[in-house]
C-alpha positions as CSV (number, residue, x, y, z in Angstrom):
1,X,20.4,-7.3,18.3
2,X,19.2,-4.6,20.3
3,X,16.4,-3.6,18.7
4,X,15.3,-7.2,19.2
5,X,16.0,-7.6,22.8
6,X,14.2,-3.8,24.2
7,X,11.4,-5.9,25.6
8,X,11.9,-9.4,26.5
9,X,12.5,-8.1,29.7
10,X,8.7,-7.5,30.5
11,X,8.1,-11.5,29.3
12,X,10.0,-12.6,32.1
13,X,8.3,-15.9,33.7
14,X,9.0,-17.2,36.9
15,X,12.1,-17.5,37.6
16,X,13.0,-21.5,38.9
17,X,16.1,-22.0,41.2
18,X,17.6,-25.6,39.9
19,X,20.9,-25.3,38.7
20,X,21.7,-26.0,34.5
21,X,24.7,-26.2,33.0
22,X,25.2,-24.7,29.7
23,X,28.0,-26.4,27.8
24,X,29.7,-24.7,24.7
25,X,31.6,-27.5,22.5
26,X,33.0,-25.8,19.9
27,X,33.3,-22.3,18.8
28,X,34.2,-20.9,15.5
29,X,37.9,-21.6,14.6
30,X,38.3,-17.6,14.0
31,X,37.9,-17.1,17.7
32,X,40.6,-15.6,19.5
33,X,41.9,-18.4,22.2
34,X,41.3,-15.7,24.9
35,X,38.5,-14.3,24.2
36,X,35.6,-14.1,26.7
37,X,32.7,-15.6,26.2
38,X,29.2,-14.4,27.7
39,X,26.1,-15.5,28.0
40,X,23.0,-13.0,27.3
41,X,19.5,-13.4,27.5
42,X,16.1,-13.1,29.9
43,X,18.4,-13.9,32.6
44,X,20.2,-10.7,32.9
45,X,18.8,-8.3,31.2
46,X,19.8,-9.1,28.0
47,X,23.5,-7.9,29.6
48,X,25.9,-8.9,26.7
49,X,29.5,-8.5,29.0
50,X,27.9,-9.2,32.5
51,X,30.8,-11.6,34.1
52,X,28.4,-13.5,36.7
53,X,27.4,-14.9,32.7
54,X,31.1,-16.2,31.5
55,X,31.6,-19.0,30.2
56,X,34.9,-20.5,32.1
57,X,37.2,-22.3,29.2
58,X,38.2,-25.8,29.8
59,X,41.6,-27.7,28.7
60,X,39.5,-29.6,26.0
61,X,38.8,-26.2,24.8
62,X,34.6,-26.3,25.6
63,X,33.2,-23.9,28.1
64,X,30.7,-24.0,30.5
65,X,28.6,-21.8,32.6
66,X,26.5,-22.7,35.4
67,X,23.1,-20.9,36.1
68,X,21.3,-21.6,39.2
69,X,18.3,-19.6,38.6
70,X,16.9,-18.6,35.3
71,X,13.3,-17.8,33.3
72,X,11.5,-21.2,31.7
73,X,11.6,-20.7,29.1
74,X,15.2,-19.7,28.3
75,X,16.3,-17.4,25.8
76,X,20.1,-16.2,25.2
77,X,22.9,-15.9,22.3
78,X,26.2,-15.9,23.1
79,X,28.9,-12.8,22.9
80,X,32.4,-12.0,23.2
81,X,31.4,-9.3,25.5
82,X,29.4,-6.9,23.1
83,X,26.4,-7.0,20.7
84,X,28.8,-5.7,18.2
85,X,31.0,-9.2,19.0
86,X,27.6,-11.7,19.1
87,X,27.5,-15.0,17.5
88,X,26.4,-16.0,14.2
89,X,26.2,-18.3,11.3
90,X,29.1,-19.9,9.2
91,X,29.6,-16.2,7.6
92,X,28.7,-14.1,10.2
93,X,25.3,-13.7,9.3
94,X,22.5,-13.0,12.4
95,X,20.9,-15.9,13.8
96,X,17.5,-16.1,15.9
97,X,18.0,-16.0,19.9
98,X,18.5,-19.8,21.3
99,X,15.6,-20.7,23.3
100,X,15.5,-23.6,25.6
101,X,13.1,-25.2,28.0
102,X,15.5,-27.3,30.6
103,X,15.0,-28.8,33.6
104,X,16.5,-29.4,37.2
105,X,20.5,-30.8,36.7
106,X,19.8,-30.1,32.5
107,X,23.1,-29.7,30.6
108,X,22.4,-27.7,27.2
109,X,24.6,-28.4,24.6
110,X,25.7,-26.0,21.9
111,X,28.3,-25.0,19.3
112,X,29.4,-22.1,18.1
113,X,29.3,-21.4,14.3
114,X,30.3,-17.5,13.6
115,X,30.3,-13.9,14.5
116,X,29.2,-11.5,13.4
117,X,31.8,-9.1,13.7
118,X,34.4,-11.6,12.4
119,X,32.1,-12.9,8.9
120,X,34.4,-12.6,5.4
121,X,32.7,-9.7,4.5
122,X,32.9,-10.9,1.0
123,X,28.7,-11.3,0.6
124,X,25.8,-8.9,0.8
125,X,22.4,-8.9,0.2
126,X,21.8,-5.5,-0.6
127,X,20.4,-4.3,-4.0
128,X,22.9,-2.7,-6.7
129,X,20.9,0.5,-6.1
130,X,21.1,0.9,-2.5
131,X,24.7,2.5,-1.4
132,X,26.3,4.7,1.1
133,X,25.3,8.5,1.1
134,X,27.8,9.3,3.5
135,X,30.2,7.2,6.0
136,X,30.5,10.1,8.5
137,X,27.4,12.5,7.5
138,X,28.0,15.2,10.6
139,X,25.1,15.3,13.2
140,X,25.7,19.5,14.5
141,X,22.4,19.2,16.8
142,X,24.1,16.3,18.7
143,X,27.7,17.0,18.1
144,X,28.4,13.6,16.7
145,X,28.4,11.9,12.7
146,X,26.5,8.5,11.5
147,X,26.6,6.4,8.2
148,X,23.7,7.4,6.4
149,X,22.1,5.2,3.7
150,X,19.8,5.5,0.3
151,X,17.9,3.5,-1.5
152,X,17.5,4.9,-5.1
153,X,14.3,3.5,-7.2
154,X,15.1,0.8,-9.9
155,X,14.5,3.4,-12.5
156,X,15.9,6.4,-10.6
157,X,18.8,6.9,-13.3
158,X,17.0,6.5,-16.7
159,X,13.7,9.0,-15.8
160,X,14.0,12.4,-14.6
161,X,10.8,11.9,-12.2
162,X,10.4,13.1,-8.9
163,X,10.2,10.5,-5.5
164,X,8.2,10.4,-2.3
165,X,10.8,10.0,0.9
166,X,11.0,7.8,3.7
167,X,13.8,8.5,6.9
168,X,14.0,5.3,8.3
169,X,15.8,4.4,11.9
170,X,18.3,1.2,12.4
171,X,19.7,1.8,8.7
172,X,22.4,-1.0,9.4
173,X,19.0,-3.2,9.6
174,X,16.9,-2.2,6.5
175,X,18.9,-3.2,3.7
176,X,21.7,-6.0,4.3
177,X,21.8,-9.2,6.6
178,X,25.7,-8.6,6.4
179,X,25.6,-5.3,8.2
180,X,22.9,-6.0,10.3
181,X,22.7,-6.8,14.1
182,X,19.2,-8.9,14.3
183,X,18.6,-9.6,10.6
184,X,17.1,-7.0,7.9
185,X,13.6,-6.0,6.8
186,X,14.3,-6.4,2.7
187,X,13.4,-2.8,2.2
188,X,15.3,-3.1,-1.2
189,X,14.1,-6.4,-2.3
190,X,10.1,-5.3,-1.4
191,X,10.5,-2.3,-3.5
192,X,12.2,-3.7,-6.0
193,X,9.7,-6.3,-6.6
194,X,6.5,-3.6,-6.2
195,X,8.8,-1.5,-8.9
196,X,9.2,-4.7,-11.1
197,X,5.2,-4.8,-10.9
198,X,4.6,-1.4,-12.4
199,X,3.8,-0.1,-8.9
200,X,5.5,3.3,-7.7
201,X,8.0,3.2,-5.2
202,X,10.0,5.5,-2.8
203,X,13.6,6.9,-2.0
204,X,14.9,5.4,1.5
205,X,16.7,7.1,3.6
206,X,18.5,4.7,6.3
207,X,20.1,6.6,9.1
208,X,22.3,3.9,11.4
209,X,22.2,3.9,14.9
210,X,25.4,4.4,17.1
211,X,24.7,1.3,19.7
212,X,25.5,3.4,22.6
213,X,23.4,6.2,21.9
214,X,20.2,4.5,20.3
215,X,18.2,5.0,23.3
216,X,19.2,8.3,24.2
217,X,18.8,9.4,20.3
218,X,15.5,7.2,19.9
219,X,13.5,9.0,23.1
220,X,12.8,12.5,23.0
221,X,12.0,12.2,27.1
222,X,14.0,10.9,29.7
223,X,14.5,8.1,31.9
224,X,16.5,7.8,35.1
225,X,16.7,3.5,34.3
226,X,17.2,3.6,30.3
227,X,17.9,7.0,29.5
228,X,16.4,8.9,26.6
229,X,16.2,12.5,26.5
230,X,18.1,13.2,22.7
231,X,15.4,12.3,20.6
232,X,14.4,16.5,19.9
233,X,18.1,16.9,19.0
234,X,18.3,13.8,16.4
235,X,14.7,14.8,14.9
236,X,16.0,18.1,14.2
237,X,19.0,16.4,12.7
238,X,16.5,14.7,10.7
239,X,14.6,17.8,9.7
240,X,16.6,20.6,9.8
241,X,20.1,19.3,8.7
242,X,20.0,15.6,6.5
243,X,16.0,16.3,4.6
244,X,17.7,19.7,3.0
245,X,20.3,17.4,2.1
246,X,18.6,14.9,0.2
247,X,16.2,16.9,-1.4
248,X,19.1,19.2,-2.4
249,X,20.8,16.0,-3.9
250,X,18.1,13.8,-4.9
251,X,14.6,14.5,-7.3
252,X,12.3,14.1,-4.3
253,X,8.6,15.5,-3.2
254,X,9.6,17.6,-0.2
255,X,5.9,18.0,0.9
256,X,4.5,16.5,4.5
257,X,2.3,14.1,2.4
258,X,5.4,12.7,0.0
259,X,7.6,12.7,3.5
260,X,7.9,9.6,5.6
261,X,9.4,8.3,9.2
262,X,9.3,5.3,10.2
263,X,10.9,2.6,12.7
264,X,11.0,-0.4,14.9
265,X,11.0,-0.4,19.1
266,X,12.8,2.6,19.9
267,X,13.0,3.6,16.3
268,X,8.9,3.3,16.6
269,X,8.8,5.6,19.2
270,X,10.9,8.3,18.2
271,X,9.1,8.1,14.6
272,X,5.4,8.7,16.5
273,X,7.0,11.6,18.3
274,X,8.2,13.1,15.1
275,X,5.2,12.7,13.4
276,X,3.3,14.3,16.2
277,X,5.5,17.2,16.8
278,X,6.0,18.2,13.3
279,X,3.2,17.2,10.8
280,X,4.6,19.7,9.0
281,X,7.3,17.6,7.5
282,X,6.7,14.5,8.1
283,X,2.8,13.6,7.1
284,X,3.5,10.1,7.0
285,X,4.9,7.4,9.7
286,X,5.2,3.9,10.2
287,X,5.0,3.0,14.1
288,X,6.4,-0.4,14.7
289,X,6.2,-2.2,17.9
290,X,6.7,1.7,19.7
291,X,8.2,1.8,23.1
292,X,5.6,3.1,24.8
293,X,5.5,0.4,27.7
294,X,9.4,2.2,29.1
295,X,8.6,5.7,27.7
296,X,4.6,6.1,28.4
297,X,5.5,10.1,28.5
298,X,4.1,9.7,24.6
299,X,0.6,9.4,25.9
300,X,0.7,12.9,27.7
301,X,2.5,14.1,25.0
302,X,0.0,12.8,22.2
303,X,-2.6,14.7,24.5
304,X,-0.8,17.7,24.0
305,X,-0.6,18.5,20.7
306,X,-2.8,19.6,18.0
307,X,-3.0,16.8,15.6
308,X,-3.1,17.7,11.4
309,X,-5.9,16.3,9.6
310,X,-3.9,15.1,6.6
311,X,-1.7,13.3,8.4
312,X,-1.2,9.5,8.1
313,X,0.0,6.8,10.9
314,X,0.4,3.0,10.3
315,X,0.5,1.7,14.3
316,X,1.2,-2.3,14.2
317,X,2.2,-4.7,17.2
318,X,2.3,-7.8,17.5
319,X,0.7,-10.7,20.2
320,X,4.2,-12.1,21.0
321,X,5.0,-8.3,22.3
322,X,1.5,-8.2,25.0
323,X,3.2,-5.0,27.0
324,X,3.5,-3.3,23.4
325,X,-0.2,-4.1,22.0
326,X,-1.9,-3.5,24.6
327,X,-0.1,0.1,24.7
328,X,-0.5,0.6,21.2
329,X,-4.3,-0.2,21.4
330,X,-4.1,2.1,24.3
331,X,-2.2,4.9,22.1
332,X,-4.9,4.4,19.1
333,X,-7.8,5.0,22.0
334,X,-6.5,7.7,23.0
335,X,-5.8,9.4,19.4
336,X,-9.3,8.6,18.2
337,X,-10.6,10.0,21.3
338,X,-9.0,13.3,20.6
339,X,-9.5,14.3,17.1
340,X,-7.4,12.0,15.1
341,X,-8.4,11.4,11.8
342,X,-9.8,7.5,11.9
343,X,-9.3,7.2,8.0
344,X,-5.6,8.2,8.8
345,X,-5.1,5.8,11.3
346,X,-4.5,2.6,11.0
347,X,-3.8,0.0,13.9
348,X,-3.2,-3.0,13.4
349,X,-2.3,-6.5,15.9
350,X,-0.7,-10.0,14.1
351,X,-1.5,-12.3,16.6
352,X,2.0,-14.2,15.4
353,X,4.2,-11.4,15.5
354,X,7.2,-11.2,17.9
355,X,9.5,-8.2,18.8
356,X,11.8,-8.6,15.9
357,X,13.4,-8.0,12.3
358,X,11.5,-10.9,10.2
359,X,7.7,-9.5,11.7
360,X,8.5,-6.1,10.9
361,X,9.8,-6.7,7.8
362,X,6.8,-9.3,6.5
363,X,4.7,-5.9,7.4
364,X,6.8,-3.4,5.3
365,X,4.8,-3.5,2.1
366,X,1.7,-3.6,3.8
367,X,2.7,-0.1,5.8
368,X,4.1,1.2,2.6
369,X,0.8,0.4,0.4
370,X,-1.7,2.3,3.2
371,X,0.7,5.1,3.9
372,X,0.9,5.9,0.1
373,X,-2.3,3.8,-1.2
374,X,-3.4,7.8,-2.2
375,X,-1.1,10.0,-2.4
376,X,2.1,8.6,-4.5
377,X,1.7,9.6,-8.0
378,X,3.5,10.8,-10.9
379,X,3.7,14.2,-11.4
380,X,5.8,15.5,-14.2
381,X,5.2,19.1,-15.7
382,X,2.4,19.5,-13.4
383,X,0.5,16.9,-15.3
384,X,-1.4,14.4,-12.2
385,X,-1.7,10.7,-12.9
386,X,-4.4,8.8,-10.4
387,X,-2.5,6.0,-12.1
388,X,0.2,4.7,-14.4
389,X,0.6,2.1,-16.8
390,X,0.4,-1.5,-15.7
391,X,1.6,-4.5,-17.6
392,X,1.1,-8.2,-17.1
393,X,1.8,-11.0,-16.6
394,X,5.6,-10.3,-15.2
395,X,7.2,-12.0,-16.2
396,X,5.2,-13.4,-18.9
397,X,5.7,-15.0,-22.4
398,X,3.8,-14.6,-25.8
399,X,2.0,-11.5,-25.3
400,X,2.4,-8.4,-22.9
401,X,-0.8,-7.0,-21.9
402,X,-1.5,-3.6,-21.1
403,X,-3.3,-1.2,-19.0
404,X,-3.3,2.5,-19.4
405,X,-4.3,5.3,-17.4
406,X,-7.6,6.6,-18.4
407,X,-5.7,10.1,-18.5
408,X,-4.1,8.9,-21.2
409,X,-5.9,8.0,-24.2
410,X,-2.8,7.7,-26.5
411,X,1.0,7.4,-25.9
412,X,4.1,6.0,-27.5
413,X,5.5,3.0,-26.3
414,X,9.7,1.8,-27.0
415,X,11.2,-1.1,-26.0
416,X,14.3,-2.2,-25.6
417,X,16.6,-4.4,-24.1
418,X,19.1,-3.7,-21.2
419,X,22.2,-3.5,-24.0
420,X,19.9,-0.8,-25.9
421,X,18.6,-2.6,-29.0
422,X,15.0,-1.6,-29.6
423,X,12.7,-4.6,-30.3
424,X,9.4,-3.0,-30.4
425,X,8.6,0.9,-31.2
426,X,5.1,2.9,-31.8
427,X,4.8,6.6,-31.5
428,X,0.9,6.4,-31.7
429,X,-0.7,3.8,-29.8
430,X,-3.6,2.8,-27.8
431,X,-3.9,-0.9,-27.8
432,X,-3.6,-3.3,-24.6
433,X,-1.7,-5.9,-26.3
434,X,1.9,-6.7,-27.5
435,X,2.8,-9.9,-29.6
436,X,6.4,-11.0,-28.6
437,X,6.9,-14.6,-29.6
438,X,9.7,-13.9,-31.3
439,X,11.4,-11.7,-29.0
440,X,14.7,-14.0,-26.8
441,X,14.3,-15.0,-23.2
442,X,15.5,-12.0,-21.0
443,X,14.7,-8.5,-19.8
444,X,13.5,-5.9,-21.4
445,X,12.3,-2.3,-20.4
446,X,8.9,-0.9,-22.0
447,X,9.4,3.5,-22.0
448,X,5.9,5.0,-22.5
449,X,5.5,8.5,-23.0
450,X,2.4,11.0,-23.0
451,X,3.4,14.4,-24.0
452,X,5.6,15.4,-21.0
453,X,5.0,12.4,-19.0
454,X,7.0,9.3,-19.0
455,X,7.2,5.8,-17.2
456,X,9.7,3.4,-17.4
457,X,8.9,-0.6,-16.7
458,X,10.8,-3.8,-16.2
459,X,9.5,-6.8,-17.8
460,X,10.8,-10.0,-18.4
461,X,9.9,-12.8,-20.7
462,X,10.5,-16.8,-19.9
């Protein structure tokens, strides 16, 4: 929830003195019969546990709370006193903010349907191949540990190629809507699906934020109202302590140009300043909606360093966020005017997008395309590949077409299907065309191989 609240405190309209009621009547049937019950939204600073926002319980068991000034429009959820305890659907999934538009002596009527803390736990939406790296993964340059996340390529396990990288911020919200606190981005299911299309994909890293230190980890500079002032520590972290890690554990491209960072909000911020600070490592980065309206120390900052000429940044904003987009256009200025590379950088404004989960993640695959749209390859032996093999349509029926590298004027081609059975093998071919009528219904994975390079692809037949 917090990274989709950092802002709506600059969209604050005028604020109208006529009292509303807002009137709970009903609440999930796994709430607690004395739990609080808060209001949170533009009216108070997005305060989750404020008590001039409780709901008072009545004997018929609804609640109410009375506001006598608030922002038109109105926009709130309602907590138990945290953002870890805020409401949800039927299973605890998230759920958009409420927004209303009431008027003098209005009583809103709502109910209650979940939490989020409180959901079965029994459903996820994550991919098969995206699992914990470590529950407690120890932080040394902030004295502290996180859950650390990976997502592992669809084809990770049967090749023995090597992976670009990408650290990503808000790991609870990249890969599952049951673990997340303002819905996910579908990192999993938009790489799986570019994977599924022949295209290459990356190894995630998710790195979870600790609520009460997001802000303080997610600024590298401080501020006397918000805070800030850890960031340095946790990029080291990053750098020094969990990248030797996975590229110790994992098959990954540890140069700048196969590296990655990239967030949301805060976690847009703190990925610029990492970028910046240490092209060296991180020669990509995906700048989200960046916090530059609270922490506009990054424009000094991107004055005063030296800036590499290989190094890639994907700015985006949205309208819905003004404060942000016009900084962001203010940030790209400002890089442009002092060296940047303009075919590195790439801003860009949705006039639609709003300060959360569902714009950023509708921009993922865009981000990830540019960032890597020249750089991601297979490398294998030291043999380069511009491109790999592409097949179509997927799925398809009759006949499999082909497309094959120009590189690569012959190669052998096996496929089988997921229990092992070989329907189809050649050791010398070069056509672009399969027959497969008479192959079932199902999956099936095509293995192609070119002296020491291989390539594994998903296909599946109707």
């Amino acid at each position: 929830m917090r990274a989709i609240l950092s802002f709506s405190f600059f969209l604050f309209s005028g604020m109208l003195f006529s009292q509303i009621t807002v009137k709970i009547t009903s609440v999930s049937s796994n709430t607690l019969s004395n739990d609080p019950i808060y209001l949170a939204g533009n009216v108070n600073n997005w305060n989750p546990g404020n008590d001039s926002f409780k709901f008072t319980k009545q004997a018929n068991s609804t609640y109410l709370l009375r506001l006598n000034s608030f922002p038109n429009p109105l926009e709130y959820k309602i907590t138990r006193g945290s953002w870890a305890t805020v409401e949800g659907n039927e299973r605890g999934q998230y759920i958009s903010n409420r927004k209303s538009t009431p008027s003098k002596g209005d009583t809103i009527f709502i109910t209650v349907k979940g939490w989020e803390d409180l959901g079965s736990g029994s459903w996820s939406t994550a991919s098969p191949n995206v699992s914990v790296l470590q529950s407690n993964f120890w932080m040394p340059q902030l004295k502290r540990s996180r859950k650390i996340w990976v997502y592992l390529p669809p084809d990770y396990t049967n090749s023995t190629k090597k992976y670009p990288v990408i650290y990503m911020h808000d790991g609870q919200n990249l890969f599952d809507d049951a673990i997340s606190f303002s819905g996910e981005w579908k990192v999993d299911e938009t790489l799986d699906a570019m994977h599924n299309q022949g295209k290459k994909v990356a190894i995630v890293i998710g790195i979870e934020n600790e609520g009460s230190q997001r802000i303080n980890e997610y600024s590298p500079w401080f501020d006397s109202q918000y805070g800030g002032g850890d960031g340095e520590a946790y990029i080291s972290f990053i750098k020094n302590t969990l990248k030797p890690f996975v590229d110790n554990t994992y098959r990954t491209f540890t140069e700048p140009d196969q590296t990655a960072i990239g967030g949301s909000s805060m976690g847009g911020l703190i990925s610029f300043y990492a970028a910046l600070k240490y092209p060296e490592t991180f020669g990509k980065s995906a700048v989200f909606s960046p916090s530059f309206p609270i922490f506009n120390q990054a424009y000094p900052f991107a004055s005063s360093v030296s800036f590499s000429s290989n190094s890639r940044m994907y700015l985006l904003a949205g309208g819905g966020e003004a404060s942000i987009s016009a900084g962001s256009q203010k940030m790209n200025k400002q890089m442009l005017d002092s060296g940047f590379n303009a075919n590195n950088l790439n801003l860009k404004i949705v006039s639609s997008g709003s300060h959360n989960e569902a714009f950023w993640s509708s921009e993922f695959k865009a981000a990830f395309v540019w960032l890597f749209n020249e750089t991601i390859a297979d490398i294998q032996n030291n043999m380069y590949l511009e491109d790999s093999f592409r097949i179509w349509p997927n799925p398809g029926n009759n006949l499999i077409h082909i497309a094959c590298p120009e590189k690569l004027k012959d190669f052998s081609l096996e496929i089988i299907t997921p229990n092992g059975q070989i329907v189809y093998k050649n050791e010398s071919i070069n056509t672009n065309t399969i027959e497969s009528e008479n192959w079932p219904q199902g999956i099936y994975f095509l293995n192609f191989k070119s002296g020491s390079f291989s390539q594994k692809i998903r296909w599946v037949k109707n």
